[in-house]
N, C-alpha and C positions, 0 to 999 in steps of 0.2 A: 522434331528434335527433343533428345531426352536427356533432362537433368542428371545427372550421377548426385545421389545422397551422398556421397563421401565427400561431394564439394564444397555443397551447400552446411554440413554439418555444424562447422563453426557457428554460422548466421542462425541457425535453427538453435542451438544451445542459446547463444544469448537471445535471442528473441523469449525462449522459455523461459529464462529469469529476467527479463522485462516481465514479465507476465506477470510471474509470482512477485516480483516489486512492488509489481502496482497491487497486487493484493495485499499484501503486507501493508504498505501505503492506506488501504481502503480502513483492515483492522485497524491501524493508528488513530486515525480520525474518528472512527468508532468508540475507540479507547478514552481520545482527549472529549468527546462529548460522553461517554460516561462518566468521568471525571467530573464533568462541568455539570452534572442535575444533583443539586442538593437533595431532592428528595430522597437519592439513595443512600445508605448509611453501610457501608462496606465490614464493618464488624458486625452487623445484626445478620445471623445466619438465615435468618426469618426472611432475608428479599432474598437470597441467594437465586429461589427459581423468579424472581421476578425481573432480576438484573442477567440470569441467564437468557432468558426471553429476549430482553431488551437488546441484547446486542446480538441474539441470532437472527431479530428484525432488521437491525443492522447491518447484520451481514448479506443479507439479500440487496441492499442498494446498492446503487454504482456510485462510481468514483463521485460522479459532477451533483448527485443527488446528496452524498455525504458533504458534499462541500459545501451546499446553499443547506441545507440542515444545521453543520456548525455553525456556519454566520446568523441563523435565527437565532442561536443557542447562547451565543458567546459572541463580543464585541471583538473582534482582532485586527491587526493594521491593514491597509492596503498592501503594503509588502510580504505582507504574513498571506494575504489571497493570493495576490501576481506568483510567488513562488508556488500556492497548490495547484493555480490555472497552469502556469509551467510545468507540469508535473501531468495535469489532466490532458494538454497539447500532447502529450509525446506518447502518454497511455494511448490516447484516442488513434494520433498517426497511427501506429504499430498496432492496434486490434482493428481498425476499421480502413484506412487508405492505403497501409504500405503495400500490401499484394500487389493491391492495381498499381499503385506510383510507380514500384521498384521490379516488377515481377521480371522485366525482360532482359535487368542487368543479372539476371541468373545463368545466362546463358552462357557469359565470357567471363573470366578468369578478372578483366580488371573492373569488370560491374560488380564481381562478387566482393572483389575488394572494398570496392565504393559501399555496398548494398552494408559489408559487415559493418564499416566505419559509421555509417549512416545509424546501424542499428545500437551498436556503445554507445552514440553518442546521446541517442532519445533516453538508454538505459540507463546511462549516468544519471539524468534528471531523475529519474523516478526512485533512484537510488539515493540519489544525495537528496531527496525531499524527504524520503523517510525519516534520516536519521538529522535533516534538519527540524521536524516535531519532535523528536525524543527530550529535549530537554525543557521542551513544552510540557508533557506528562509527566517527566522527573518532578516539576514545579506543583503539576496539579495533585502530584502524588503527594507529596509534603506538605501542601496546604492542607490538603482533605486529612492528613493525621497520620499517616503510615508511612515507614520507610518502602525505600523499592521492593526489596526481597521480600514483601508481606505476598506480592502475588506468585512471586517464584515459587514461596514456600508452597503457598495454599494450592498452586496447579502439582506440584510436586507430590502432597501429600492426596491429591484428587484422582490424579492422575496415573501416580505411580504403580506398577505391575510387581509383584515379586519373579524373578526369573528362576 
């Protein structure tokens, strides 16, 4: 028996912003333990490649490695963990068990249904963890000396193409 992609599509689109969630999720954590080493000093252009390094080292761990890393780093609640482990649960389902768990509600119309609900719902979490650290980094942004838009600017003017 053979799937039709036109069925499945829905489930495959959010599955693929699960995805990018939890990467985005991964940069945050990244972000608030950059934040969190005093040694860097974000106006001295002079670490610029050193703190670029440091978070492209970062960028190669995973979720559950970034997360026992902040906790070396930084003291935060239990509540503050239980929400990134809930956030790591539903990444992990969705890249590593859902296929197998879910593969065979693909075949009928109300698995599909089930399978999509199933897939919002692990989405949401990774979603709404995100932007439950934002006002974690808003914090560490103001402590450390700079308003938000210090980074807007600086990728803006790093970044920027003339078209």
């Amino acid at each position: 028996m053979q799937i039709d992609k036109k069925e499945i599509k829905p489930i495959t689109d959010i599955l693929g912003l699960a995805v990018l969630d939890s990467q985005r999720l991964e940069y945050a954590i990244g972000f608030l333990m950059l934040l969190s080493r005093k040694d860097f000093d974000f106006t001295n252009k002079n670490q610029d490649d050193e703190i670029d390094k440091y978070m492209l080292n970062l960028s190669k761990k995973t979720l559950g490695t970034l997360m026992k890393q902040l906790g070396k780093l930084i003291e935060v609640s239990d509540g503050f963990i239980e929400r990134l482990e809930e956030a790591l649960d539903a990444r992990n389902y969705l890249i590593h068990r859902f296929l197998n768990h879910q593969g065979e509600k693909f075949f009928t119309r109300d698995g599909r249904i089930e399978v999509l609900k199933l897939v919002k719902e692990k989405r949401k979490i990774l979603y709404e963890c995100y932007f439950f650290l934002d006002p974690f980094i808003q914090i560490l942004m103001e402590l450390r000396g700079f308003p938000a838009e210090y980074f807007t600017n600086e990728i803006s003017e790093k970044y920027e193409r003339d078209e």
